[in-house]
N, C-alpha and C positions, 0 to 999 in steps of 0.2 A: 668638245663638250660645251654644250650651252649654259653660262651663269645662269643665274636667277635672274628671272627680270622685276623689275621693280613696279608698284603699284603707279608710280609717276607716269613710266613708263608707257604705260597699259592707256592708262587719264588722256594722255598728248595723242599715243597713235587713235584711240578712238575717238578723240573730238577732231583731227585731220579726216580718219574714215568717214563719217556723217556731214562735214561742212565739206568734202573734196576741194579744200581751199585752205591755204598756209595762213593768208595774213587772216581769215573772220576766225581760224580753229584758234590762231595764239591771241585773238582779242577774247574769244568767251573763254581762254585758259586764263587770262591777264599777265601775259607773258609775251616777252617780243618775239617776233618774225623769226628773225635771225637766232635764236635759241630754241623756239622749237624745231626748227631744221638739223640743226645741229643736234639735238635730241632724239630726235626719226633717226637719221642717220647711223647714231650712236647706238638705236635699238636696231639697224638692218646688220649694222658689221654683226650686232652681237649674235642675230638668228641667225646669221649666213644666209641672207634671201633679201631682194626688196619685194617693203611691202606697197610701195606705192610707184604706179608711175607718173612722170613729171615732164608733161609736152606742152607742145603751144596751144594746143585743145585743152590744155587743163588738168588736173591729178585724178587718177586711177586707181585703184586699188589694182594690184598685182595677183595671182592665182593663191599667192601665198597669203597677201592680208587679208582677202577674200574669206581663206580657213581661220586666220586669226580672228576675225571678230567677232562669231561669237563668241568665241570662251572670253574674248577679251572684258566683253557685257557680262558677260556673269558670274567674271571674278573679281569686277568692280561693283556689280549688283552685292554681292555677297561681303565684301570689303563694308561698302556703304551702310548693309544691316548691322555689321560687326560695330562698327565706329557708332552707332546710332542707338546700339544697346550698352553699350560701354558706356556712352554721354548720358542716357538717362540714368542709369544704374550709380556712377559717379556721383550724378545731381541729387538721387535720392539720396544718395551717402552722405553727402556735407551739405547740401541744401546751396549750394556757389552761382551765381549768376553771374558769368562773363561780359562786361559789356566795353565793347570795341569803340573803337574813337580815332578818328584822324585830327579831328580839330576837337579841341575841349569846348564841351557844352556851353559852357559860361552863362551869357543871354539872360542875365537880371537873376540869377536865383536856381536857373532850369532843374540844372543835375540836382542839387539838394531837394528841390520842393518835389521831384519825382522820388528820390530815395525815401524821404520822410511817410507820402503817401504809400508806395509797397512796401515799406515794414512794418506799417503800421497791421497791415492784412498778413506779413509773413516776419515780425521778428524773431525767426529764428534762420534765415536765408541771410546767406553772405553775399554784398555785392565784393567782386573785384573788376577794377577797371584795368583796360587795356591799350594803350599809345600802337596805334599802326601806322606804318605811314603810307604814304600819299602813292605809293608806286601800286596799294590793294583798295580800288572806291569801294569795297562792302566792309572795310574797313574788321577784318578775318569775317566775316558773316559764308564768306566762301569756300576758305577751309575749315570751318566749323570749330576755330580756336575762340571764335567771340558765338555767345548765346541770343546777344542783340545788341546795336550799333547804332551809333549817330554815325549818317551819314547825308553828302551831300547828294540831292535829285539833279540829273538825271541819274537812277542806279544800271549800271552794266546786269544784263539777265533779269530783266525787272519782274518775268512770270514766275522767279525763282524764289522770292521775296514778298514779303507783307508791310508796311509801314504806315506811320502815320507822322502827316509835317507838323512841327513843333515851331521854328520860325520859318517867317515871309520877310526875306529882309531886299533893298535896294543895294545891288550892287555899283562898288563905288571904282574909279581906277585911280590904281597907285602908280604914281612917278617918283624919280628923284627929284629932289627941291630943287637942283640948278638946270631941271626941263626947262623950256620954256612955255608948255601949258603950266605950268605948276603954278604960275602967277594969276589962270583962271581961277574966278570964284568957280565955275559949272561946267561945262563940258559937252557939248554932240557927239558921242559915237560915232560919226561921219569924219569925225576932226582927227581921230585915232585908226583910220585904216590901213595908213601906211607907217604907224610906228609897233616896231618889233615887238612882240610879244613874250613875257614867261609862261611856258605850257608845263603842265603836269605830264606825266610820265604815259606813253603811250599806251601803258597795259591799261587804261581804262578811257578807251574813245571819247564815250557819251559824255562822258564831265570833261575831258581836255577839251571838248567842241564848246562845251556849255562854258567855261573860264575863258575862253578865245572869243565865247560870242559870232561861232559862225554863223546863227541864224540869222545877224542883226547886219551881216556882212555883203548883202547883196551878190551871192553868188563868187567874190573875190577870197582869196586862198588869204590866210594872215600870212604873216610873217614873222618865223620863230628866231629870238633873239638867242634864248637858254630854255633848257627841259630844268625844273626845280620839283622837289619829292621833298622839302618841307618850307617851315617860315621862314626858319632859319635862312635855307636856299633862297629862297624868294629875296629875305633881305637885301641877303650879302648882293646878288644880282642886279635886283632895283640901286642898290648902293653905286656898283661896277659901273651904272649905267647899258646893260643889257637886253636892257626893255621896261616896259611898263606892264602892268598885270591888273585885271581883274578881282576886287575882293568882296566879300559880303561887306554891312556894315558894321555887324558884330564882331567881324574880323579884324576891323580896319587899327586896332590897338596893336595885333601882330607883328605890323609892318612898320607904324610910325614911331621909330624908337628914334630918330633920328638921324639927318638927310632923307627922307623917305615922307611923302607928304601923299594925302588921299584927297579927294575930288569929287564930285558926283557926277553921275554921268546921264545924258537922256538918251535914249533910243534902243539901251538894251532892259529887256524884262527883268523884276527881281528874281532872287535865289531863292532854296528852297530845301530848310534842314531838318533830315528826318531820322526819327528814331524806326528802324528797319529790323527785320526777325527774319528766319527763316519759313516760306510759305508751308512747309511741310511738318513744323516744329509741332507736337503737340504739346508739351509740359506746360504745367498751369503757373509756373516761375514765369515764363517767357510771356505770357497771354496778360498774366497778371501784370509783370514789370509796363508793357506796351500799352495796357488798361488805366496804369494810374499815369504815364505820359500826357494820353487823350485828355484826362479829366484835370490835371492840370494846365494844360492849354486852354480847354474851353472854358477854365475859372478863371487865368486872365485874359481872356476875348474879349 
């Protein structure tokens, strides 16, 4: 007799159906490789059938997963409505705006001077905040636990998403103090190609490429010292001497608590921190909070 399958379930084999490709399905899930295989798998013992086949031409869909996808669509179609009148219904209820964060706003004021301007149009809406870390870049915008997020550009699923940037900062790089760039006042990008890197957590490509500075890297692969999924990490790493890493400058207080020295660097573009929503969101909490963001950035421009 076949358990229940689980809505996860459903999520993983349809985004493998539509990309016929393991590693791009667990990059738009923001999940590794190696887990969602394990997960497919986990869903074929449980149907008794594969649903996909797996040759040197590439993944397939089998006769069996073939039948499964529709319903699969339209039990996640109908899941997705369910979750979507729940969240407004909830919203109207206590009036709560979720807002997701990997890194705290800080940046001279931000978070406050945006709170001050939506209450003033909605004091009776509660904001609560939310610490995510670093392994999700929509920072929950993804699984719909945050209502809108500071997060860092580039965003994974960007046609999924609405935002607006709040800083343009220059990214700096951090070493440990006993490096011996650390004795530079400044820094070439050219001078770091062949020192090891800290990378963020594979589930989110576009930003682990944007903190490694692939662009800036002429075609050469970096080379990953340690994966870190907070500052913490980061720290303790740059500490170990494990590598050196890429940070914002409004970041760069994170890092330097000691042994851990920041630098400026030439040749890689600044960063770019945004306050992001869901493109499909329509509640005027979400438009509004994203509204008075805008209008306090372009009051301090």
């Amino acid at each position: 007799m076949v358990m229940d399958v689980h809505g996860r379930d459903l999520r993983y084999f349809l985004a493998v159906a539509e990309e016929l490709h393991f590693t791009r399905a667990a990059e738009r899930l923001y999940v590794s490789q190696p887990a969602l295989s394990k997960q497919i798998r986990a869903l074929e013992r449980q149907l008794g059938a594969p649903l996909f086949d797996r040759g040197r031409q590439g993944v397939a869909l089998t006769p069996v997963g073939t039948a499964l996808l529709p319903h699969a669509r339209a039990v996640l179609a109908a899941w997705e409505e369910g979750r979507e009148a729940l969240r407004r219904a909830r919203a109207a209820a206590d009036g709560t705006l979720v807002v997701g964060m990997s890194t705290s706003p800080g940046r001279g004021g931000l978070l406050p001077a945006i709170r001050s301007r939506f209450t003033e149009a909605h004091p009776e809406a509660r904001l609560r905040l939310r610490q995510v870390g670093w392994e999700d870049p929509t920072a929950g915008l993804a699984d719909g636990d945050s209502d809108v997020a500071f997060v860092w550009l580039p965003l994974a699923g960007a046609d999924r998403f609405r935002w607006v940037v709040v800083a343009t900062e220059p990214r700096l790089v951090a070493l440990p103090e006993a490096h011996p760039l650390a004795a530079r006042e400044c820094l070439d990008f050219a001078e770091l190609l062949h020192e090891p890197f800290l990378a963020l957590p594979a589930t989110g490509p576009e930003l682990r490429d944007h903190w490694l500075a692939v662009e800036a890297r002429g075609g050469r692969p970096p080379v990953v010292g340690a994966e870190i999924a907070s500052a913490d990490e980061a720290y303790e790493a740059l500490v170990d001497g494990l590598g050196v890493c890429l940070v914002a400058a409004g970041n760069a207080s994170l890092l330097t608590r000691g042994g851990v020295v920041t630098r400026p660097v030439h040749g890689v573009a600044p960063s770019r921190f945004a306050l992001a929503w869901r493109a499909t969101d329509p509640r005027p909490l979400v438009h509004d909070y994203a509204r008075a963001a805008s209008e306090v950035v372009s009051r301090e421009a």
